[in-house]
N, C-alpha and C positions, 0 to 999 in steps of 0.2 A: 325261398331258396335264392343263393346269391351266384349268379355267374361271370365268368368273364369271358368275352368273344375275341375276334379276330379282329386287328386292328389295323391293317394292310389291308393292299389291293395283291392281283395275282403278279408276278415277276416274269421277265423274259430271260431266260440264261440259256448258255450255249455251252454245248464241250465236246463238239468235234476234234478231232485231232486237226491239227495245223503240221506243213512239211518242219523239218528236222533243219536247226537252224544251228550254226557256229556258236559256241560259248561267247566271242566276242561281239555277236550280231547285237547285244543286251546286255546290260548289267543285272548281275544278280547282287543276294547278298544281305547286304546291313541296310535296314528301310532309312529313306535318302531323309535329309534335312527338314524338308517339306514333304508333311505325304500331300500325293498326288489327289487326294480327295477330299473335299469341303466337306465339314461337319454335318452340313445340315444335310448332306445326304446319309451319313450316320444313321440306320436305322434302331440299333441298339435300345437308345436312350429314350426313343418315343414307346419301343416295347416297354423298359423298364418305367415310365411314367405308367403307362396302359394298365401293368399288372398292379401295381399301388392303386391305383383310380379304382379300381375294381375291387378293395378292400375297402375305400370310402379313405385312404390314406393320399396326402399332396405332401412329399419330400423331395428335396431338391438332390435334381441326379446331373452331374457334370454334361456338358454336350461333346466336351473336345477329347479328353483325356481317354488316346487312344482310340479315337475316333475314324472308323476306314467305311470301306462298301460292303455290301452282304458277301460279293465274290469273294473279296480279299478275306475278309473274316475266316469265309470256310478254305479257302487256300492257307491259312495260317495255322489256322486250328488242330491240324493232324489228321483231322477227319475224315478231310477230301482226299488223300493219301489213300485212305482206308475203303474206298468208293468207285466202285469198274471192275472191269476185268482184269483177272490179272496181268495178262499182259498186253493191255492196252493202256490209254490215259488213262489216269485218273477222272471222276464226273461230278459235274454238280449234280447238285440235287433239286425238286422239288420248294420254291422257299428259303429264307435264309437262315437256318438251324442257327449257325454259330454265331448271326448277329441275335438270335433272339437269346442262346445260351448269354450272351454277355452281357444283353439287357437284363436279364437276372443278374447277373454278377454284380452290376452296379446298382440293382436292387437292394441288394443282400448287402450293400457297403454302405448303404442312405438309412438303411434297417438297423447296423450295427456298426455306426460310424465308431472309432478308436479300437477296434477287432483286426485279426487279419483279413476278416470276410474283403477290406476295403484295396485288399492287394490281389486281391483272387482272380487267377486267368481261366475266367471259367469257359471258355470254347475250347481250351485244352483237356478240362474234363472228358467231353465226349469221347475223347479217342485215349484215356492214362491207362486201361487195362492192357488194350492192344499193346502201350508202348512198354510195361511190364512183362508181357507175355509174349513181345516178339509176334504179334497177329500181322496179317499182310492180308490185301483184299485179294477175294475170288470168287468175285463176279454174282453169280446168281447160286452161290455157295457162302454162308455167314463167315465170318474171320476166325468163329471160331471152330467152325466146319461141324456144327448137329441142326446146322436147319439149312434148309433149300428151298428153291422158288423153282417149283415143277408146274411142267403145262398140262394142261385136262383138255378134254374135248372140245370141251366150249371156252377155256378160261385160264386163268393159272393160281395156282394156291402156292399158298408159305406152308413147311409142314417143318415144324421144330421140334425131334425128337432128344431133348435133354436129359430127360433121366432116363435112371437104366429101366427100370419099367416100361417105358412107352414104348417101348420095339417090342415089349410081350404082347400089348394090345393090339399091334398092326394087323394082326392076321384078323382078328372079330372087328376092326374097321373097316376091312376091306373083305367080309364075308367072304375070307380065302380057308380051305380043309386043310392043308399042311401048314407046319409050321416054319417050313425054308424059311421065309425072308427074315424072320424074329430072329432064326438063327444069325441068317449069314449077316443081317445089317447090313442090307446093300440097296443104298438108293438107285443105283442103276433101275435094279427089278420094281425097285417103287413106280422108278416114274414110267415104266412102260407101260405098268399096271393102271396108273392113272391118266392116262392119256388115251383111254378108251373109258374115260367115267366123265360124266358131269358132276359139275363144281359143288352146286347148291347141294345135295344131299352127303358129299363127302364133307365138308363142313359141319353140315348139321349131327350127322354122324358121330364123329371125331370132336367135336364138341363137345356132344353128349357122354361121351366116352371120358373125358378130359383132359385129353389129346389141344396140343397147341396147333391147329390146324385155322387157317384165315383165308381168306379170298387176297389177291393182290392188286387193286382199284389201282388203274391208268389215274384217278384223280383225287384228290384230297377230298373225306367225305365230308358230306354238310353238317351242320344241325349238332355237334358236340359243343359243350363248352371246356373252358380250362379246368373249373373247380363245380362244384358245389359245394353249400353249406346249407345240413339241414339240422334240426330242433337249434336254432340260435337260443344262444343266452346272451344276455348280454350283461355284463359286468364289468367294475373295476381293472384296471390295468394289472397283471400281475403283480404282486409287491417288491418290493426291487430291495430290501431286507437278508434276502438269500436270493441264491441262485434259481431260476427256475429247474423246476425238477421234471425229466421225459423218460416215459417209459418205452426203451425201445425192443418191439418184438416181432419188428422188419427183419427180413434175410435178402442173399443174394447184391442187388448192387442200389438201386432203386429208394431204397428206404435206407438202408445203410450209409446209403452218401448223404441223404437231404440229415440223418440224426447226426454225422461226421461236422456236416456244415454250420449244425445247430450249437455241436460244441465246443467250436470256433467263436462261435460268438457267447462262451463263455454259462452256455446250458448246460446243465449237470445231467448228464446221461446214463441211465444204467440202460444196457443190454439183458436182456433178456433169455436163453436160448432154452428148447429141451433137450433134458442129456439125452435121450433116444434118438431125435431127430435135430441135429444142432442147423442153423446156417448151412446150406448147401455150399458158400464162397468158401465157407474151411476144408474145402476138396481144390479150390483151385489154386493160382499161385498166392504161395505167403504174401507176399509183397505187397499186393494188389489187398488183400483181407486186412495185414496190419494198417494198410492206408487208411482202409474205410475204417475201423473202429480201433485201431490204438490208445486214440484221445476218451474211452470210454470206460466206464465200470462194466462188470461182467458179472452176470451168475446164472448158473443152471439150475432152472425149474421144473418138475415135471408136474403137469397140472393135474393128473390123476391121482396123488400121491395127496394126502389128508394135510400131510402138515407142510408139503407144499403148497399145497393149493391158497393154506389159511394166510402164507408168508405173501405168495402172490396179492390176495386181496388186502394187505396191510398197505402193497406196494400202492396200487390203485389207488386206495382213497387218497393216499401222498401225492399221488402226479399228478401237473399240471398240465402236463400233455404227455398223450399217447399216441406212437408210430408204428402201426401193421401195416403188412403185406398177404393177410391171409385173405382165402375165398369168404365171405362174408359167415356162411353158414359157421367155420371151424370153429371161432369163439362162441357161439349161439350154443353149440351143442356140446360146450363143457359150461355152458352157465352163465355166460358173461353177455352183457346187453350194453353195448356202446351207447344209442342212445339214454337209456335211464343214467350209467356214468357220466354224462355231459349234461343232462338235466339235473342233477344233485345237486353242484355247485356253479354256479353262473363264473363264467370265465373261462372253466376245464374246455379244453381243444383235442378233440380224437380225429388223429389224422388216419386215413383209410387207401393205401394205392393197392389199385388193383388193375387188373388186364381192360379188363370193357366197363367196369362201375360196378357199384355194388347192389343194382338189378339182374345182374347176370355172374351166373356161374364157371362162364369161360374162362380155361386157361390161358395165360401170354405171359412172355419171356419180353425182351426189349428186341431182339431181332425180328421177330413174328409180327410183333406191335407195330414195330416201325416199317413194315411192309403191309399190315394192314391200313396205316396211315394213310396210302399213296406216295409213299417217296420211293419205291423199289424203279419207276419208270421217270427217264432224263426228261427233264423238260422241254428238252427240242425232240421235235418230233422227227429231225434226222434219223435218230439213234435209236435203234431198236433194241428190245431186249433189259428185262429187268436184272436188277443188279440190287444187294446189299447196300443199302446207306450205313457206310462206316460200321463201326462195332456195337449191336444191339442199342443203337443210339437212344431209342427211347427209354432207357432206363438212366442214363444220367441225364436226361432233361428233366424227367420226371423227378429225381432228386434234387437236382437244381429248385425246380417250382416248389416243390413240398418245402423245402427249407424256407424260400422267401415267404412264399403262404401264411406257416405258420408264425412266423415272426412278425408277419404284418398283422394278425388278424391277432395274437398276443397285446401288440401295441393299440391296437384299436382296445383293448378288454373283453372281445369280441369270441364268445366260446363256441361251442358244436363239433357236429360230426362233419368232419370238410372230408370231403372225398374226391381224388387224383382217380383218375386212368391213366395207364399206358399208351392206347392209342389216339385218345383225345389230346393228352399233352404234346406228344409228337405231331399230328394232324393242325393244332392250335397254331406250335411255333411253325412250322411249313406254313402257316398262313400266313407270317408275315413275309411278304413278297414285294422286292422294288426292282426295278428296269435298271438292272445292270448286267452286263455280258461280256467276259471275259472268255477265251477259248485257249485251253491246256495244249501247248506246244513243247517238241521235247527238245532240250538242252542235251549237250553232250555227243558222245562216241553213241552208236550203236547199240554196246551193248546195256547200255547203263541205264538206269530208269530215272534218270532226273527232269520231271518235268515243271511246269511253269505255269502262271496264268498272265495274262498279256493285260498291263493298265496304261493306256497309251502309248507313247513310243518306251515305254519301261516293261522288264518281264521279272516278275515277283516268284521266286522258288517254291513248289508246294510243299509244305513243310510236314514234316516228318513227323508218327505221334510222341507223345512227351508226357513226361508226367511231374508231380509234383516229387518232393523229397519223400519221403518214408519216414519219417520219425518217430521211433517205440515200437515196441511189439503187440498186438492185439491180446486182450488178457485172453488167459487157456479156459477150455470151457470144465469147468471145476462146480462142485455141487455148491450151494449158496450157505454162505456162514451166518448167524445171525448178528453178529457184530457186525459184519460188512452192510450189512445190509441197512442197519441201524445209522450208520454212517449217512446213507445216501438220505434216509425219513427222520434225519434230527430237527425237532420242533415243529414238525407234524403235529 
């Protein structure tokens, strides 16, 4: 098994609020001539060497270009926007997310030099749905308001109720005889409810149940790695003849982004969906869905279905890599065994992300994950009270990494079952941690919410989230043609 660890020390950050300063006490604005930070403080570039070294890959990744501090990173990023209460500052967090999101980024440009990967502002990632969907942070409430960081008797849990189903379950989680709260959907009565329970069995519970229900750890936990890779094969470089070909049959944001990223860099990607149960993201906004999968083929499969199923397994022996997001058992019990697929042909890469690995059957979202990481609590011990890191942030790290991953471990010729978590990838990049400390002061009138982080005698804007262009419409999900399909397996 091959892993990768933590490659930083812990960080000191601050985000006290500072008094309310004149606009002109500072300049804002356009970043000055000189930025104010030496490269080799740059943590970025040591992550993105870190993550290559760990594939057994040495490419050369720039030190300067665009090179700041972990603070400024997440003050840039849109992220930290996304992080507090609402109507307080803005927080760091835990770790430097957004220099490690960018250490990927120029992973991903060393991987796929002459692609757009090599212009990619990937700490803006973290936060493009928010800035699609208009999200704004609230505090110990997610951005996008179906999960909350409730206190218990002894502790506090994340409890992420996203689909419409898990408000049916609430009442046999909490061994309650009425069905009021399923009805009414009111966290209020949740959390009074749990505030007279201990932690450890509502988890276990709620778990069991498969309910996105987590503990919210003051600290980053031990002992995870970034990836694994199991039944290695080892083989030839993909052939570079045709395009590589991925089967994508990730939903929601996670696997969507890292297969988006992958055909950026020129991967031929079909999507995959069931017409029963398509993509959950084709409920949210358009915008945000055509972003992630526009650049992709499409077709609906239903695997119970004879002569889908047969089209399915045409697909398979064709792809050179495959992208789930399902609980491990889902494929096992329509017939499909990932290992024996990556054992066939030396090379085949089956990429696997899931909430806690694929020893465990718990459910996680990116908001739950990234509170089970440790990052729900500021790292000064000032500031009480846990808070939302940005928007479900562990789901676009986790696509970040899955994209780099596979493309390194492609390059290397290097095949298997690589398996992603949620909260390990989130938990991983929080590890990397440097001693710098900025403290969020507000700019402006009163009413306004423009705040700042302080880099010497300069105060740097926190910037707002953002997103990439949109370009194309994501294909509709339409039953699968065999001509189409033929297109993606020519010379199979």
């Amino acid at each position: 098994m091959l892993s990768c660890e933590a490659h930083e020390q812990a960080p000191r950050t601050d985000d006290k609020a500072m008094p309310r300063s004149r606009p002109s006490d500072r300049p804002l604005g356009s970043k000055p001539d000189t930025d104010p930070f030496d490269a080799v403080r740059d943590p970025a570039a040591t992550y993105a060497r870190g993550l290559l070294a760990a594939c057994g890959l040495d490419a050369p990744i720039p030190d300067r270009k665009g090179a700041t501090t972990a603070a400024l990173a997440w003050a840039r990023s849109g992220a930290m926007a996304l992080t507090g209460p609402a109507e307080g500052p803005p927080r760091f967090v835990r770790g430097a997310l957004a220099s490690a999101a960018r250490g990927v980024g120029l992973a991903l440009g060393a991987l796929a030099p002459g692609t757009d990967l090599c212009d990619l502002d990937a700490p803006a990632l973290l936060a493009e749905r928010a800035a699609l969907s208009g999200l704004t942070r609230q505090g110990d409430v997610s951005a996008g308001g179906q999960a909350h960081i409730l206190a218990t008797r002894d502790d506090h849990l994340v409890v992420n109720l996203a689909r419409e189903e898990d408000w049916h379950l609430v009442p046999a989680w909490l061994e309650l005889e009425g069905r009021e709260i399923s009805q009414s959907r009111d966290f209020a009565t949740l959390s009074r409810i749990l505030a007279s329970r201990e932690s450890v069995p509502l988890v276990a519970r709620g778990r069991l149940m498969g309910l996105a229900v987590a503990p919210a750890p003051t600290s980053i936990p031990s002992g995870g790695a970034l990836f694994s890779l199991h039944h290695t094969c080892e083989g030839s470089p993909v052939q570079r003849d045709r395009p590589i070909r991925l089967l994508d049959l990730s939903s929601l944001w996670a696997g969507p982004l890292a297969t988006s990223l992958l055909a950026m860099a020129n991967v031929d990607v079909l999507k995959i969906e069931d017409p029963t149960r398509p993509d959950g993201a084709r409920e949210g906004p358009r915008a945000f869905f055509d972003l992630l999968n526009a650049n992709k083929r499409a077709a609906a499969l239903d695997l119970r279905a004879t002569r889908d199923r047969a089209r399915f397994e045409r697909l398979l022996e064709c792809a050179d890599v495959v992208v789930e997001s399902a609980r491990p058992r889902a494929l096992c019990q329509l017939g499909y065994d990932a290992a024996g697929w990556v054992q066939a042909k030396p090379g085949r890469l089956w990429t696997s992300i899931t909430g806690y690995g694929r020893d465990h059957e718990w459910i996680a979202f990116g908001d739950d994950a990234a509170v089970a990481a440790g990052l729900a609590w500021s790292p000064d011990p000032r500031i009480e009270g846990p808070v939302f890191p940005a928007d479900a942030v562990a789901d676009p790290l986790t696509g970040l990494h899955a994209a780099a991953l596979v493309l390194a471990h492609l390059r290397r010729g290097r095949g298997g079952l690589l398996a992603l978590s949620l909260r390990d990838v989130a938990a991983h990049a929080a590890a990397l941690q440097v001693p710098d400390a900025y403290l969020p002061v507000h700019i402006g009138p009163a009413e306004s919410d423009e705040w700042c982080v302080l880099a010497g005698d300069r105060a740097f804007a926190i910037a707002p989230p953002r997103t990439r262009a949109v370009r194309g419409s994501a294909p509709a999900l339409l039953p699968a043609e065999d001509a189409q399909l033929a297109g993606w397996t020519a010379g199979c």
